[in-house]
N, C-alpha and C positions, 0 to 999 in steps of 0.2 A: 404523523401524516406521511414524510417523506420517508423513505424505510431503503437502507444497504442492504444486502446481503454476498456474503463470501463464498465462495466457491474453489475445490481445486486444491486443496489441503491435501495430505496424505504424508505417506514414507517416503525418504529416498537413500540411495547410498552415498558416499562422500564423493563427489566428483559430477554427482547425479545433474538432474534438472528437473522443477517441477516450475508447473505456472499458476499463477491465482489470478481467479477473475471476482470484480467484485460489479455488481448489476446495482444498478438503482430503481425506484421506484417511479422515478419523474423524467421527463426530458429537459427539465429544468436545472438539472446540474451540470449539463454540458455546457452552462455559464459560472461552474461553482471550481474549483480549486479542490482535488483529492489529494492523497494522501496513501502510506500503507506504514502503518508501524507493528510494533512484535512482542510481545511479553512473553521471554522465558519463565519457566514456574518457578516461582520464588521472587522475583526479579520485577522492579518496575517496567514500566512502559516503555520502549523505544521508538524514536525517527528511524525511518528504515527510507522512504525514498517517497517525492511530489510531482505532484505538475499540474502547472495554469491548467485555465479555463483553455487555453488556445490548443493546449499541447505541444507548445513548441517551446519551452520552458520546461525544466527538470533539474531538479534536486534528488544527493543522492545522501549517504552515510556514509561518512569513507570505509566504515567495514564490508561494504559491499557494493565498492564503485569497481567496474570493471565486469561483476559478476552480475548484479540485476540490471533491469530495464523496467520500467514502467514506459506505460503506455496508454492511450484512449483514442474510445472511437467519437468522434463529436459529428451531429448533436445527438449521437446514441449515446446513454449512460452509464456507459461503458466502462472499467476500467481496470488494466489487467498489468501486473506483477512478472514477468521472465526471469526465472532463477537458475543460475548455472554455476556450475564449479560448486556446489552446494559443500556445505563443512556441518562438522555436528555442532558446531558454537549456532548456525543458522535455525537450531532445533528453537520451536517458538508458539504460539499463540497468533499466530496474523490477523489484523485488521485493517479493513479500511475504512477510510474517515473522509469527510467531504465540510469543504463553507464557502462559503458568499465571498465570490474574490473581490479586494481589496488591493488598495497601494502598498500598503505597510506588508502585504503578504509577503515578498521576498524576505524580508528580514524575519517572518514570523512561522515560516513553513515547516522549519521542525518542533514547534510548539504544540503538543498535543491538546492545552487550552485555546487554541486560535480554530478551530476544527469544533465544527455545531452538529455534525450527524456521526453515528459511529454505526460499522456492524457488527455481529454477533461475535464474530472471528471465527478461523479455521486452522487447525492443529497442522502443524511442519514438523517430521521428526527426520533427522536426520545420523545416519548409521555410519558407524566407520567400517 
């Protein structure tokens, strides 16, 4: 029913910047807690960076505190990734993931089992 999808994937050089947006299907998740994690090829899943329902809460991964931003627009279903200082370790799989926010979510945010909607994802390559 409820359906992500990813947007804004592409190349960049090392130093670069690209942004990812990821749209929803509902305006019902501007009450929901997203998400954006990454799977290099080969490689399982990664926490890459969250944030509440409010947007004023954010989680990041220390591999790339400093260098992204997430962000959302509420109650538009918004919600979009700013990547800078980009490295070829960033080259990845991106997805974004969405769930039903909860108390226990601070502690459970980089838990890609804690997250009930996933998108398709969108390809990051990144060049030195």
């Amino acid at each position: 029913q409820v359906q992500l999808s990813e947007s804004g994937g592409g190349s960049a050089h090392s130093g670069g910047s690209l942004t990812l947006s990821c749209a929803a299907s509902t305006d019902t998740f501007s009450s929901y807690a997203m998400a954006w994690f990454r799977q290099p090829a080969g490689k399982e899943r990664e926490f890459v960076a969250a944030i509440g329902f409010s947007g004023t809460v954010s989680y990041y991964a220390d591999s790339v505190k400093g260098r992204f931003t997430i962000s959302r627009v509420n109650p538009k279903s918004t919600v979009y990734l700013q990547m800078t200082d980009l490295k070829p370790e960033d080259t990845a799989e991106y997805y974004c993931a969405a769930t039903p926010w909860h108390s226990e979510y601070y502690n459970e945010h980089a838990d890609a089992n804690a997250y009930k909607y996933w998108g398709q994802g969108t390809q990051v390559t990144v060049s030195s």
